[in-house]
Z-matrix of the N, CA and C atoms (Angstrom, degrees):
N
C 1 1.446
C 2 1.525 1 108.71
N 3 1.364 2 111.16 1 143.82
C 4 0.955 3 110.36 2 -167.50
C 5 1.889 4 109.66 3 -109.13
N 6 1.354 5 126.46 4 178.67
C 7 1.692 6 119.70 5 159.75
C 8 1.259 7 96.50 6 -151.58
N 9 1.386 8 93.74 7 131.64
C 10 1.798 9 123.83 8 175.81
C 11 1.856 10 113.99 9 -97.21
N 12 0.678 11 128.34 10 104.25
C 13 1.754 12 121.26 11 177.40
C 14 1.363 13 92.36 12 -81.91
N 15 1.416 14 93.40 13 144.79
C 16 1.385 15 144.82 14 -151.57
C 17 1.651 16 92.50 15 -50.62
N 18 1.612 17 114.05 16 -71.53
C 19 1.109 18 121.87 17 176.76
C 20 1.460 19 147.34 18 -64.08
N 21 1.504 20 90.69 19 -22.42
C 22 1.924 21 113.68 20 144.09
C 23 1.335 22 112.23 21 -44.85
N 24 1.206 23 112.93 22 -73.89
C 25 1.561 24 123.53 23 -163.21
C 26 1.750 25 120.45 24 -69.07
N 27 1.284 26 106.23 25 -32.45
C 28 1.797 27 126.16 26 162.14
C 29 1.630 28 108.64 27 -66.32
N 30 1.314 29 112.99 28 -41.72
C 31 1.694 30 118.18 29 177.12
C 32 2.010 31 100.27 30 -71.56
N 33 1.455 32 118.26 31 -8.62
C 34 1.715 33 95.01 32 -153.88
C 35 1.956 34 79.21 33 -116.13
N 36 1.431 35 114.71 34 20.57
C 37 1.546 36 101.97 35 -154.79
C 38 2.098 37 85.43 36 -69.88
N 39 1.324 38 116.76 37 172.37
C 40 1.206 39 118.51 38 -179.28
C 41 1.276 40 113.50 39 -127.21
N 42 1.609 41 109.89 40 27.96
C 43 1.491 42 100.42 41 -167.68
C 44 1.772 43 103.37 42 -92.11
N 45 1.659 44 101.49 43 171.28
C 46 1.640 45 105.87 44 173.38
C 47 1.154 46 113.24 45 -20.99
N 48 1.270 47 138.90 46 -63.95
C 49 1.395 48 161.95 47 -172.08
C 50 1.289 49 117.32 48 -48.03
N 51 0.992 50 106.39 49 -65.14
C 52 1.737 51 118.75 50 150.87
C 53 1.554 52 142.97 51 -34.98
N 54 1.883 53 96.26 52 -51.14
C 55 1.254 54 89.51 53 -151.27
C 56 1.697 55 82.74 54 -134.76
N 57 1.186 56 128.75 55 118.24
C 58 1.976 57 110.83 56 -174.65
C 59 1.330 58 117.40 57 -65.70
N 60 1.250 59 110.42 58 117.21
C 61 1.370 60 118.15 59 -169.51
C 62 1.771 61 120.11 60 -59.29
N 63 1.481 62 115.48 61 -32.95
C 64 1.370 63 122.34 62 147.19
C 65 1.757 64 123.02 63 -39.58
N 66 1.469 65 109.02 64 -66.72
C 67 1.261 66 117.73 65 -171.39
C 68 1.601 67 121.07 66 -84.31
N 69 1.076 68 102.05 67 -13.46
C 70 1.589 69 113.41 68 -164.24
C 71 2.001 70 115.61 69 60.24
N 72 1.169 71 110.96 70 11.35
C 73 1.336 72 131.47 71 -172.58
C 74 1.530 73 115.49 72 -67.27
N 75 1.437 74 139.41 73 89.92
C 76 1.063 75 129.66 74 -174.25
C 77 1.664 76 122.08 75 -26.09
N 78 0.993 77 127.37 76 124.14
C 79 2.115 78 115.10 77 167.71
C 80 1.331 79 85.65 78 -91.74
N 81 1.080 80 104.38 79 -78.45
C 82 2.132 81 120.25 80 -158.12
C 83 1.482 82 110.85 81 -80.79
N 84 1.193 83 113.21 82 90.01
C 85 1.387 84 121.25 83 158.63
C 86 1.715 85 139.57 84 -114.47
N 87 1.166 86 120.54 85 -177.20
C 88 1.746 87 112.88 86 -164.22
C 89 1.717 88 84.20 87 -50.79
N 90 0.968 89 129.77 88 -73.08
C 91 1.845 90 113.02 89 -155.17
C 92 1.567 91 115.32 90 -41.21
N 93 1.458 92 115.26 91 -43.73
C 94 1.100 93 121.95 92 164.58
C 95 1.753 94 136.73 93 -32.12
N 96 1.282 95 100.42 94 -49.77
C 97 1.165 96 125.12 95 -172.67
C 98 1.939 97 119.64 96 -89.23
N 99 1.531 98 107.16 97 123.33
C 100 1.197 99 107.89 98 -170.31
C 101 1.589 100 127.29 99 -54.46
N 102 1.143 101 103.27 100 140.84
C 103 1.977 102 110.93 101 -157.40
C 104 1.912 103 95.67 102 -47.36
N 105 1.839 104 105.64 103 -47.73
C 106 1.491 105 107.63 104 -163.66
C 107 1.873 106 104.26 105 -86.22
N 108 1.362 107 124.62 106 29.31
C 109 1.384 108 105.98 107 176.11
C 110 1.447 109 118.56 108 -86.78
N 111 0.866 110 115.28 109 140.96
C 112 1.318 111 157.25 110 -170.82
C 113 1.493 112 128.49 111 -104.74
N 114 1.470 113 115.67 112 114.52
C 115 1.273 114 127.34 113 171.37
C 116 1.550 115 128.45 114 -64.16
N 117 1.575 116 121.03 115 84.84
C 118 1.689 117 99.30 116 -156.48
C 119 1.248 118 108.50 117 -98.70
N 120 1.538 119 122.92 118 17.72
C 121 1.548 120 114.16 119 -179.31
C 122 1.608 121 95.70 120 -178.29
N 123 0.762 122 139.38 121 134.60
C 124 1.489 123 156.48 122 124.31
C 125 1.569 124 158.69 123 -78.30
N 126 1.053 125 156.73 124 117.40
C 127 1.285 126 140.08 125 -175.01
C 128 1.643 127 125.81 126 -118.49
N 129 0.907 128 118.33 127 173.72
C 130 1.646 129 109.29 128 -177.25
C 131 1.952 130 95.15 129 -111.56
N 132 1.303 131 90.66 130 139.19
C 133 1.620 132 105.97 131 -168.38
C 134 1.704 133 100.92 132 -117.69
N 135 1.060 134 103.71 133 93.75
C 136 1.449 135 121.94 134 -173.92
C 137 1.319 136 123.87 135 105.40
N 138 1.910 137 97.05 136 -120.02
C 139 1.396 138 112.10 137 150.48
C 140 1.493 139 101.10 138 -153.45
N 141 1.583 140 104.89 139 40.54
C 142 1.683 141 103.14 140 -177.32
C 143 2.001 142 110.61 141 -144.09
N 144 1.976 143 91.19 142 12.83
C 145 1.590 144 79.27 143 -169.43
C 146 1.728 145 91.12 144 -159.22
N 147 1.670 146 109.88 145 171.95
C 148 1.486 147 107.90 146 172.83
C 149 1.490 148 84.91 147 -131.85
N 150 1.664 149 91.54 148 154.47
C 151 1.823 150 101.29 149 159.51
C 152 1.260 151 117.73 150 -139.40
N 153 1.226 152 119.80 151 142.12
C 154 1.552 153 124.13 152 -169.52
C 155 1.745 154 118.04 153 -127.92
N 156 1.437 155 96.47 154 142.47
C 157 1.924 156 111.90 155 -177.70
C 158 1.612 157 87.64 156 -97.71
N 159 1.417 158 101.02 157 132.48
C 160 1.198 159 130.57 158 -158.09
C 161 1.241 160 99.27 159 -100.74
N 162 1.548 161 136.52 160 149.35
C 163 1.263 162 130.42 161 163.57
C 164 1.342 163 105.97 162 -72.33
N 165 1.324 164 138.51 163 -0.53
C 166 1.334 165 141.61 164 170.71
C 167 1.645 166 127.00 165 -91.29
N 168 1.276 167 110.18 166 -8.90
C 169 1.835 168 149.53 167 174.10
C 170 1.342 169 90.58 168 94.22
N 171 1.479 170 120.43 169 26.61
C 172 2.041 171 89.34 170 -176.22
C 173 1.505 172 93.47 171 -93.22
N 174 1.396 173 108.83 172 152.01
C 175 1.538 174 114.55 173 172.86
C 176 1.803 175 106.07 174 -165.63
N 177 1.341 176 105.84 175 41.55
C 178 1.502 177 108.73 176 169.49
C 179 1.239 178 112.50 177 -91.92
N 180 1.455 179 129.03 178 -31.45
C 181 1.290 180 133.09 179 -175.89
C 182 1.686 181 109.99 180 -62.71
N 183 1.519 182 113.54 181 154.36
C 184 1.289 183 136.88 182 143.28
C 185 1.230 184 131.62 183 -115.18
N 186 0.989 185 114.36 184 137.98
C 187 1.820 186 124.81 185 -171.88
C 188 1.715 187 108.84 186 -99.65
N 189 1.389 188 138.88 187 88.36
C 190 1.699 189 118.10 188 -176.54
C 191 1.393 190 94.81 189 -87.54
N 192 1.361 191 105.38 190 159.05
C 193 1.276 192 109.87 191 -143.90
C 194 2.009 193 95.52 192 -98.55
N 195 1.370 194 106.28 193 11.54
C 196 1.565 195 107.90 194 163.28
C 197 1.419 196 104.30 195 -84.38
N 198 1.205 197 128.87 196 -30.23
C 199 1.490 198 122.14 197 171.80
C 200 1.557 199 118.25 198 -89.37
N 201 0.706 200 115.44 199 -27.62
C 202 2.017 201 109.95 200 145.51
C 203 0.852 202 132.13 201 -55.53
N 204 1.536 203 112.90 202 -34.60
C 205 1.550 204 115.26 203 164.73
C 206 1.419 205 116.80 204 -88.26
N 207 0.846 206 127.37 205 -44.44
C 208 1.914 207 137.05 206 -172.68
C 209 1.638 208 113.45 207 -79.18
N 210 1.574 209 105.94 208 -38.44
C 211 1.446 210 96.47 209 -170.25
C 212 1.863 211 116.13 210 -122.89
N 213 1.693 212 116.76 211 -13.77
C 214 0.814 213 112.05 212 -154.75
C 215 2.079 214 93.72 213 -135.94
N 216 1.157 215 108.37 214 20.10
C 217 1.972 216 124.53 215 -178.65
C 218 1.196 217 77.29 216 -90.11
N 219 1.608 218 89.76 217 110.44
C 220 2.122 219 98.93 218 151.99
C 221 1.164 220 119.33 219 -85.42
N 222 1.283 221 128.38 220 14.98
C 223 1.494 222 131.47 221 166.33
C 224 1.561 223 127.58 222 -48.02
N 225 1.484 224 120.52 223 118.66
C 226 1.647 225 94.33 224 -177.43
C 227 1.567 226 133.16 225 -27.68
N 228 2.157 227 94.55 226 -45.34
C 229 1.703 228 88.91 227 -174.96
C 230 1.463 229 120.23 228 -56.49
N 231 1.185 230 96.02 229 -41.13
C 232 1.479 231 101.54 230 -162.41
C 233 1.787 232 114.62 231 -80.39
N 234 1.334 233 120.99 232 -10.59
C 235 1.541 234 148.56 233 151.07
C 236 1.051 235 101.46 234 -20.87
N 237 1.985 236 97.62 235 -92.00
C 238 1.265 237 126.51 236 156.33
C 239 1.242 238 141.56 237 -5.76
N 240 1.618 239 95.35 238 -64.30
C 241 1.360 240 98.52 239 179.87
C 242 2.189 241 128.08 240 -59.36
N 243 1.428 242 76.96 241 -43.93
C 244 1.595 243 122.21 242 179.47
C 245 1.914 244 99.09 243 -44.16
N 246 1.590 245 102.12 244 -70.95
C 247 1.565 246 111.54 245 165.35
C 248 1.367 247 106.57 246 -30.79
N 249 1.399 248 127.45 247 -75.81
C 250 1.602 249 149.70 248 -154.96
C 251 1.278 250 82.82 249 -51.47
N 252 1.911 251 132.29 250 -79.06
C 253 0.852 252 114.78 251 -140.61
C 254 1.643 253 115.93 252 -67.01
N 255 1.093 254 115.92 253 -36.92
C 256 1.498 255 137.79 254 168.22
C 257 1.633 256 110.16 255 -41.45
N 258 1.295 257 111.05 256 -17.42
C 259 1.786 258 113.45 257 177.10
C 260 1.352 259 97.93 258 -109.80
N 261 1.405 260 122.21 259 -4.33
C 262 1.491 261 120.02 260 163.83
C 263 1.417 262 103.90 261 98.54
N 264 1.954 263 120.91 262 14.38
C 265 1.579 264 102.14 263 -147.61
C 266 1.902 265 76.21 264 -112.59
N 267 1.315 266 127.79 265 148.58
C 268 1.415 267 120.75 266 -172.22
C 269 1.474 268 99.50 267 -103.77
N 270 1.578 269 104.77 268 160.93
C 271 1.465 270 93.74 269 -175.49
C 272 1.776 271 116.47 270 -138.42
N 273 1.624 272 88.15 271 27.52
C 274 1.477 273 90.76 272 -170.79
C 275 1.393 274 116.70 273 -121.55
């Protein structure tokens, strides 16, 4: 199991808003985003994603839960792994 803080996961959202859909250029990221925000409600969007109302009102984003696991788990392993694969070295 993994834990995401609040403001990690609100800074990594990927929606329009976020991220310029032209440039692929981050706007809204962790610096961006206020130290105390807060997740005050959520739902499951399908059976492949979560979405969350922000203590900030944002709530366009979706999270599928292959990119929570693969790209955005602050867990050492999965850190790790993430590094490795990015140096091209495989680890499975």
């Amino acid at each position: 199991m993994s834990v995401y803080g609040n403001r990690y996961l609100r800074g990594s959202c990927r929606c329009a808003g976020c991220v310029n859909e032209l440039t692929g250029r981050r706007v809204i990221g962790v610096p961006q985003v206020d130290p105390d925000v807060q997740a005050l409600d959520w739902m499951q969007v399908g059976r492949y994603a979560l979405q969350f109302l922000w203590s900030d009102a944002h709530d366009t984003g979706i999270y599928p839960f292959t990119a929570l696991r693969d790209e955005l788990c602050p867990c050492d392993d999965c850190r790790l792994r993430r590094e490795a694969k990015s140096r091209g070295v495989t680890t499975e």
